[in-house]
C-alpha positions in Angstrom: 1.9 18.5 -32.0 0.7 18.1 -35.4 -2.4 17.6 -36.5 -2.2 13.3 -37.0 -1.1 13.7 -33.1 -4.1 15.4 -32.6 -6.9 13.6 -34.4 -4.9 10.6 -32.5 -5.7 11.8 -29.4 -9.5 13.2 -30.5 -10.2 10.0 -31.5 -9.7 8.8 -27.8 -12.6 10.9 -26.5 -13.4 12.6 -23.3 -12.0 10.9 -20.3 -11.0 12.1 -16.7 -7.7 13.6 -18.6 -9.3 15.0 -21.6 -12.1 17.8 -22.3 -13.4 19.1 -25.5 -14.8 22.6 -26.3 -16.1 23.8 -29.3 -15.2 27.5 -28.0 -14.9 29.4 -24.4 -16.1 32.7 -23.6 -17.0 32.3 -19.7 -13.9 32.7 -17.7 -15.4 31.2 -14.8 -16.4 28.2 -16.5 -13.2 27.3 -17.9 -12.0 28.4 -14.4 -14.1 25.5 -13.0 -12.4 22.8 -15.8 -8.6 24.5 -14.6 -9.3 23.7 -11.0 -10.7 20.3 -11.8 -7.5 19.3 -13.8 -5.2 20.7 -11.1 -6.8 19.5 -8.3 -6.3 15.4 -9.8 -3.6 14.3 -12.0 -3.5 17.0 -14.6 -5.5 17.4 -18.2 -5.8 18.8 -21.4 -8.5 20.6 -23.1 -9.1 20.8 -26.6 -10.7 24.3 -27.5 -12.0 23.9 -30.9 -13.1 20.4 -30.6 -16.8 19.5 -30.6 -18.3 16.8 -27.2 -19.0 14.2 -30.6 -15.3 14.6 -31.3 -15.5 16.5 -34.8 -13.3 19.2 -35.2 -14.8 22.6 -36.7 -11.7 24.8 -35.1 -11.5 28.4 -34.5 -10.8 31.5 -36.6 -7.6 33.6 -36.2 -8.8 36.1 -34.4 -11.0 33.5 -31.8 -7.9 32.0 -31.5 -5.9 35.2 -29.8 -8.9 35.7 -27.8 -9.2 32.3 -26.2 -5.3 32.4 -25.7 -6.0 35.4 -23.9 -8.8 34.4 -22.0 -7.1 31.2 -20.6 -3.8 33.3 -19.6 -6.1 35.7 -17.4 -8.1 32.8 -16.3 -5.0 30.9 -15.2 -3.3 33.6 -13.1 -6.5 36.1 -12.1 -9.7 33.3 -11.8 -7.7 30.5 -10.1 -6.4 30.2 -6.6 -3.5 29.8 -6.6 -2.3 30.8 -9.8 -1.7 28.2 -12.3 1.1 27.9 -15.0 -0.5 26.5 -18.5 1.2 25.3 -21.5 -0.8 26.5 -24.7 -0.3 25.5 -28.7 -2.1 26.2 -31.4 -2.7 23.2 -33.7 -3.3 24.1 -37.7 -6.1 22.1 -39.5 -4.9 22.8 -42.4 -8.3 24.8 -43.9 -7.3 27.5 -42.4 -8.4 27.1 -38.9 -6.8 26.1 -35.4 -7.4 24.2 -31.9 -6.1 25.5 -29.0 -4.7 22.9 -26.4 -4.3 23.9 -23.6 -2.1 21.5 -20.8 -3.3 22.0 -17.2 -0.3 20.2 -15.1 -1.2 18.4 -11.9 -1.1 21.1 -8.9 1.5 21.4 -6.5 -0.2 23.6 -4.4 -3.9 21.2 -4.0 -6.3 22.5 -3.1 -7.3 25.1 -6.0 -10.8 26.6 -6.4 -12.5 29.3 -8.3 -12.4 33.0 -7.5 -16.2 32.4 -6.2 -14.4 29.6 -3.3 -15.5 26.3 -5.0 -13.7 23.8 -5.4 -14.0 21.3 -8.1 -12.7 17.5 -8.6 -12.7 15.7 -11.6 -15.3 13.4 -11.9 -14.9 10.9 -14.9 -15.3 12.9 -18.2 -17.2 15.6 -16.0 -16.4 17.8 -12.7 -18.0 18.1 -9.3 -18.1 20.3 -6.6 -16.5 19.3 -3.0 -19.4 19.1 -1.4 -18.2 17.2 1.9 -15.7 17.6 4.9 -14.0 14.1 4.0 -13.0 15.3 0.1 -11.8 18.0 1.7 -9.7 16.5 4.3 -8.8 14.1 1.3 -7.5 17.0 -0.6 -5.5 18.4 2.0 -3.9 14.9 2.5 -2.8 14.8 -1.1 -1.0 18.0 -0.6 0.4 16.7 2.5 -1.1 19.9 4.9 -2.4 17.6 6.9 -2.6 13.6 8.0 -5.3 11.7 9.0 -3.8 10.0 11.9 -3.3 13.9 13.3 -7.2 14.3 13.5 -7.7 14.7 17.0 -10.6 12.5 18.6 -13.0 13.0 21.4 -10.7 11.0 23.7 -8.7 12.0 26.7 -5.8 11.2 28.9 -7.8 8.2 30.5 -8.6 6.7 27.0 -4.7 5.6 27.4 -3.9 2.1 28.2 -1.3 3.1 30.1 0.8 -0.2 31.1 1.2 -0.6 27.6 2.3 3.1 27.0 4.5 2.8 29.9 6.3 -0.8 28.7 6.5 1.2 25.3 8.2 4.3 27.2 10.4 2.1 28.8 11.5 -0.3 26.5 12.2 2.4 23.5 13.1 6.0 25.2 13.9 4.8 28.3 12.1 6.8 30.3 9.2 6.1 33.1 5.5 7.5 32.7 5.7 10.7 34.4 3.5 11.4 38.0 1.8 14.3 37.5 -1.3 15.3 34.3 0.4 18.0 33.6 4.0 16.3 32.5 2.1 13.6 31.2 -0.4 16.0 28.5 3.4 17.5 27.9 5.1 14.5 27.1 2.0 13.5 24.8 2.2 16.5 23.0 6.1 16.9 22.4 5.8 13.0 21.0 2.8 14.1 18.6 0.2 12.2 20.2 -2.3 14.4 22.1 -3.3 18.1 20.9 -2.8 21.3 23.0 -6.2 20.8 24.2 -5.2 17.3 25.7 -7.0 15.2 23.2 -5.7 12.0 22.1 -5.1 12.3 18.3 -6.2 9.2 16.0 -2.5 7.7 15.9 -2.3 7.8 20.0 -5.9 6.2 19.9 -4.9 3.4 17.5 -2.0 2.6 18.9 -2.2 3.3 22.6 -5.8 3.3 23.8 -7.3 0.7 25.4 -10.1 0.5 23.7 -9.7 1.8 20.1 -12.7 0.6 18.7 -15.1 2.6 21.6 -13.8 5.4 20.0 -13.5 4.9 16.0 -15.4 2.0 15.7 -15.1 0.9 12.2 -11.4 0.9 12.3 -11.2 -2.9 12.7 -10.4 -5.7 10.8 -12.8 -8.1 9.8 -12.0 -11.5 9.1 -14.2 -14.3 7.3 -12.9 -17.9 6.0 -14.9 -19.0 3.6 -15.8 -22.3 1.6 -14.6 -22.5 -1.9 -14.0 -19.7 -3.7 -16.5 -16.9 -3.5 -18.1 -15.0 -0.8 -21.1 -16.5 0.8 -23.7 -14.2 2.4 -24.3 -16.7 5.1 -22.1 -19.9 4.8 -18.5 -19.6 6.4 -15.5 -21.8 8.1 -14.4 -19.3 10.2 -14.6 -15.8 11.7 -14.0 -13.2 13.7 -13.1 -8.9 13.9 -9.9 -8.1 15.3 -9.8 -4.9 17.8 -7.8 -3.4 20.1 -4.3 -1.5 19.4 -2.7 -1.6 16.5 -0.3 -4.2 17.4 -3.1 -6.6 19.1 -5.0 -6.3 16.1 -1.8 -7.1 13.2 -1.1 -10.0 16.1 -5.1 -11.3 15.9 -5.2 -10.8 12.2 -1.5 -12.9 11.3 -3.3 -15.9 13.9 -6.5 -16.0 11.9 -4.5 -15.7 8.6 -1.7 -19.0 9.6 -4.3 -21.4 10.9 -6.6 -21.3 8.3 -3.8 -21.8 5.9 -2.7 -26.0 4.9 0.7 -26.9 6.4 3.2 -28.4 4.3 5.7 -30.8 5.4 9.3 -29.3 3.4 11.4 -32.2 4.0 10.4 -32.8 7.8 9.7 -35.8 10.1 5.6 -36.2 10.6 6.1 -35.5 14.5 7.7 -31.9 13.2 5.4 -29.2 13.0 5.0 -28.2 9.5 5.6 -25.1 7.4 2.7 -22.9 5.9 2.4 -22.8 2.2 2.9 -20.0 1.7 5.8 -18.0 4.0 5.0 -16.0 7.1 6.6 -13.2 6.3 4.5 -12.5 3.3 1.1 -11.7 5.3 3.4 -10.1 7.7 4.4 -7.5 5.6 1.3 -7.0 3.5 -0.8 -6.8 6.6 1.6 -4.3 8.3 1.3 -2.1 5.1 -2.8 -2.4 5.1 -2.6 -1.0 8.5 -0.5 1.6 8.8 -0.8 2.7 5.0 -4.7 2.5 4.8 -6.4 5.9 4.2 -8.0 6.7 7.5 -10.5 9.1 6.1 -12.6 6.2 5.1 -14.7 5.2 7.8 -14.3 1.5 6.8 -12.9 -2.0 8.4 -10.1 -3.5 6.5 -11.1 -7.1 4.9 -9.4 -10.4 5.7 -11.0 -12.9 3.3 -9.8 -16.1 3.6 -10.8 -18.6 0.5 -9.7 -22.0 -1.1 -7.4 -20.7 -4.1 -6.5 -17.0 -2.4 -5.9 -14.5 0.6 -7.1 -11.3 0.0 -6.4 -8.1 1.7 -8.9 -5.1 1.1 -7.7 -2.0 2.7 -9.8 1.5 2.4 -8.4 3.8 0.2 -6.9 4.0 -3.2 -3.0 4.3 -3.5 -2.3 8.1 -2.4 -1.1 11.3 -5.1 0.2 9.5 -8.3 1.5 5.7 -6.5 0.7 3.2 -9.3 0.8 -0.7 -8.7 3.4 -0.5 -11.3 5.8 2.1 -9.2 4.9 -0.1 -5.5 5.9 -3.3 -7.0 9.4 -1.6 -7.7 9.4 -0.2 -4.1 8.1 3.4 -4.7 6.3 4.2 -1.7 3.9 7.3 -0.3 3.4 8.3 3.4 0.1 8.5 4.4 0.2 8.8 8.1 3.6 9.6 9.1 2.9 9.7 12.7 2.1 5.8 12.6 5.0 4.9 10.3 7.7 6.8 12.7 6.1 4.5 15.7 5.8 1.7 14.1 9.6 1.8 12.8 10.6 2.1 16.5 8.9 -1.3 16.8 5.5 -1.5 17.3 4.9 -3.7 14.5 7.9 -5.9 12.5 8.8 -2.7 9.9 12.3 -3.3 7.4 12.0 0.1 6.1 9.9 2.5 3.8 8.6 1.0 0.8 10.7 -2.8 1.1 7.3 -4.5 2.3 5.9 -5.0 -1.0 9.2 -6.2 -2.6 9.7 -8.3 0.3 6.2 -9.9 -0.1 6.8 -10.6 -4.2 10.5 -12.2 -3.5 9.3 -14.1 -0.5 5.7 -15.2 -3.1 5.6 -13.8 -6.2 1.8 -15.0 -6.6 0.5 -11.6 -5.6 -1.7 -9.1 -7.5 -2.7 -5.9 -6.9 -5.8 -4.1 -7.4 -6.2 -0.4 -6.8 -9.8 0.9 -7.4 -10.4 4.6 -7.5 -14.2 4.6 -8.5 -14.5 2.0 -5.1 -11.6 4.0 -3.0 -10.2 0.5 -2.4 -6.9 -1.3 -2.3 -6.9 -4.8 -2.7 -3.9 -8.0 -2.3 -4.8 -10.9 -3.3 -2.1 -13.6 -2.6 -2.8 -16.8 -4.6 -2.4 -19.9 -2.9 -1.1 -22.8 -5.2 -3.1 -26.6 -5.0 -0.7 -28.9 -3.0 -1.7 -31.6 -4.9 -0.9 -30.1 -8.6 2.2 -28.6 -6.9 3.2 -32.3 -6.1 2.1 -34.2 -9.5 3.6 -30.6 -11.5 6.8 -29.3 -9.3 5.3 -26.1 -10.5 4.9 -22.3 -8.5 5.0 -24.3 -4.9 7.5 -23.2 -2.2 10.7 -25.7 -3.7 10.6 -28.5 -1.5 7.2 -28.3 -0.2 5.1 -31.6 -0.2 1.9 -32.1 1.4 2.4 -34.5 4.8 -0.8 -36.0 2.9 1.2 -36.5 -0.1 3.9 -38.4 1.4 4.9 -41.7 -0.3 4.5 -44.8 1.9 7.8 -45.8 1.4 9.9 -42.7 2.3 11.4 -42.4 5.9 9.8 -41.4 8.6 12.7 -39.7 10.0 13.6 -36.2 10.3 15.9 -35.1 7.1 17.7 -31.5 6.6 18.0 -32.7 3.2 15.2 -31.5 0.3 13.0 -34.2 -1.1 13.6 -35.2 -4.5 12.5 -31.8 -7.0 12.7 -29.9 -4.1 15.8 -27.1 -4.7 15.9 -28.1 -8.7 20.0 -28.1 -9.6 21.1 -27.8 -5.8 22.8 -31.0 -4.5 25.2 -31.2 -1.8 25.9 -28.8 0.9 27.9 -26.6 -0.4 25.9 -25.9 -3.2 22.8 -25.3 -0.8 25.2 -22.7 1.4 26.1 -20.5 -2.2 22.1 -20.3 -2.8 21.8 -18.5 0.7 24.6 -16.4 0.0 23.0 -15.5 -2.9 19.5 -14.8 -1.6 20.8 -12.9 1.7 23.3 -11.0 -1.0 19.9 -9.7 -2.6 18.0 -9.5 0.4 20.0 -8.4 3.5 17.3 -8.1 5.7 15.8 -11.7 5.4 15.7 -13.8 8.4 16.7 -17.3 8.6 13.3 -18.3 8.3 11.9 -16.2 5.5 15.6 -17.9 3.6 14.0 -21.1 4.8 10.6 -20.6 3.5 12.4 -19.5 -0.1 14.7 -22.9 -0.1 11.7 -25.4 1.2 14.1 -26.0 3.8 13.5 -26.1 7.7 14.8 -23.1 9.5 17.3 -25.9 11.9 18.8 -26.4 8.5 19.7 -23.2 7.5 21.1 -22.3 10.8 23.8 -24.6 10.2 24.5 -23.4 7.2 24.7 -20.1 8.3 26.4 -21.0 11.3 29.0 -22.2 9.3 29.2 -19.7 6.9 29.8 -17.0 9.7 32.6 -19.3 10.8 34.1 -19.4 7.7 34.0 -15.7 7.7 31.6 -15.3 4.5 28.7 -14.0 6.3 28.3 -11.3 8.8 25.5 -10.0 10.7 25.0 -6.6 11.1 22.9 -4.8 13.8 20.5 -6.2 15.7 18.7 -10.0 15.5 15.6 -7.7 15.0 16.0 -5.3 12.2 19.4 -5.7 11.8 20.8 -7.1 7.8 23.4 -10.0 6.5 26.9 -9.1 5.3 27.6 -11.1 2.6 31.2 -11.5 2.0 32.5 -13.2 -1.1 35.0 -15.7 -1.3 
């Protein structure tokens, strides 16, 4: 670094990744700044530096005794050790800044030889000072999930004809006779503790009652008028509890019949197609409930208004997940328990991390906020005007028209065929059958109807094209009709 790099970065200021000290002579209080830095996302500090951002520096001799203070500080006053990276900056006049790197830890928590532990906290540092930052901690480091906590539920907390259907239908075995085998069984699938209490993913997913026992982890679902939250005016509501599959089930219901219905190309008497595709809240609410930080004592958000759908889930993105890296599929386990039973088929699940990707192909009128200060996660999937969509042929489902919209003098009759600016450029069947191939060439785990939703087609429609595409030996399906994938095979 030189020293236009530096007074680059000075000029920046303090922040939650930068610190400025005009000198250090307490090793325990640069201890505190080292374990603030470790335990978030890493930091510098600028020894020599004053808060106001001038730079007065340090003599040559201050500067091999600072060096030396951070090095003891760094392996003796900080637990565990930490590795620094240290350069000394010239001014020019004869003087120096020390910067020192702190790197994020990879062994989180860290706290001072004294047993604090301190979190970055804006510009400044605080103390853990509560049970959840700790836990919160501990799940950044991955010691320990939340959906392992154990609860104050027992055996008869289970619902058990739907733990014995899910026994049945997945392993293949029957709910065993006796307490005993069935505490054993509970335990060897990581769902009860040794002490026989149901843990918080057995309880979520398995009890009959969830909500009796964690009571905030529901989902609570408004509709409301226009297009900002009303303290007492609303359309439509309701909280959704139960297990974890009742409540995605609840949740998609409320979501699908508050949403318009367009007609893509239908007769009136057919039932008409959302505007925006199923598959999108599908995912996106699947991902708010099993991904959702469970430390948070919070419901997740359904808010339903004229010109959006969000989805506010407790909990910022875990460790260093960034909208940028989800968006491109990068993904973070939370609660792994949850995830490996809801990949068995608790909830529709196409694999780690393809939920959000899924979501933007399916609707790419998604945006993401995720809120640290708030600890919140927030989707908020846009919803386009049918009637501008109409007049525009812009960012509506291709081949979507409001059965509002229809012209008076168009058929009544049930068509396969897109209405006029429906698939732009795609005329004929054969050109309709290469834009499947294409999409389930991109997308091999689509289903017919999520390829419908894309095209603005019906789903009957593109079951003959795929039926005869299969014939003609270009398209193969591989695995099962449920989370199986296409096989596309070019001509």
């Amino acid at each position: 670094m030189n020293l236009e790099m530096l007074q680059a970065e000075i000029a920046c200021g303090e922040d939650s990744t930068r610190q400025f000290k005009v000198d250090v002579n307490n090793g325990d209080s640069l201890a505190s700044e080292l374990v603030a830095f470790a335990n978030a996302s890493g930091g510098t500090i600028y020894i020599g530096v004053a808060d106001d951002g001038s730079i007065p520096g340090l003599s040559a001799a201050d500067v091999r005794r600072v060096n030396q203070l951070v090095g003891n500080t760094a392996s003796q006053g900080v637990r565990s050790p930490l590795t620094l990276h240290t350069e000394n900056v010239p001014l020019g006049n004869g003087r120096l800044v020390v910067v020192v790197r702190v790197p994020t830890g990879i062994d989180r928590p860290y706290f001072d030889r004294t047993g604090v532990i301190w979190l970055k906290s804006g510009a400044d540092k605080r103390r853990v000072n509560s049970k959840e930052e700790l836990r919160r901690l501990f799940q950044m480091s991955e010691q320990f999930h939340a959906d392992e906590l154990p609860t104050r539920a027992g055996l008869e907390a289970l619902d058990r004809l739907r733990f014995r259907d899910f026994l049945r239908e997945v392993y293949r075995i029957d709910w065993p006779e006796t307490r005993d085998d069935q505490l054993r069984l509970l335990r060897n699938m990581n769902l009860a503790t040794d002490d026989g209490r149901l843990n918080l993913a057995a309880v979520l997913m398995f009890a009959e009652n969830p909500e009796w026992i964690v009571p905030s982890f529901v989902v609570k679902a408004i509709r409301f008028p226009g297009t900002t939250i009303h303290e007492t005016t609303y359309l439509d509501t309701e909280d959704f509890s139960g297990p974890l599959q009742k409540v995605f089930d609840s949740s998609m219901g409320f979501v699908m019949r508050n949403m318009h219905k367009v007609q893509a190309g239908r007769g009136v008497n057919a039932p008409g197609t959302p505007e925006i595709p199923e598959v999108v809240f599908e995912e996106l609410l699947v991902n708010a409930l099993v991904h959702r930080d469970y430390l948070v004592s919070a419901p997740i958000r359904l808010f339903v208004f004229d010109d959006r759908i969000e989805i506010i889930s407790p909990g910022h993105l875990p460790n260093n997940l960034t909208v940028e890296k989800i968006r491109t599929g990068n993904s973070n386990i939370r609660n792994p328990i949850l995830v490996s039973y809801v990949a068995k088929g608790l909830l529709p699940y196409h694999g780690l991390g393809s939920g959000i990707t899924r979501s933007l192909a399916a609707w790419p009128h998604i945006t993401f906020v995720n809120d640290h200060e708030g600890c919140l996660f927030t989707v908020t999937v846009h919803r386009i005007p049918l009637e501008s969509s109409v007049k525009t042929g812009q960012s509506t489902p291709p081949g979507a028209r409001s059965s509002e919209m229809r012209s008076e003098k168009g058929s009544e009759k049930s068509s396969e065929k897109p209405p006029s600016g429906g698939i732009e450029g795609v005329k004929g069947s054969e050109k309709v059958a290469e834009r499947v191939l294409a999409i389930l060439s991109e997308q091999p785990a689509l289903s017919v109807s999520d390829v419908a939703h894309m095209l603005g087609l019906s789903s009957r429609a593109i079951e003959k094209h795929v039926a005869r595409l299969r014939e003609a030996g270009r398209l193969r399906r591989v695995g099962p009709p449920r989370g199986g994938r296409w096989e596309v095979r070019r001509s």
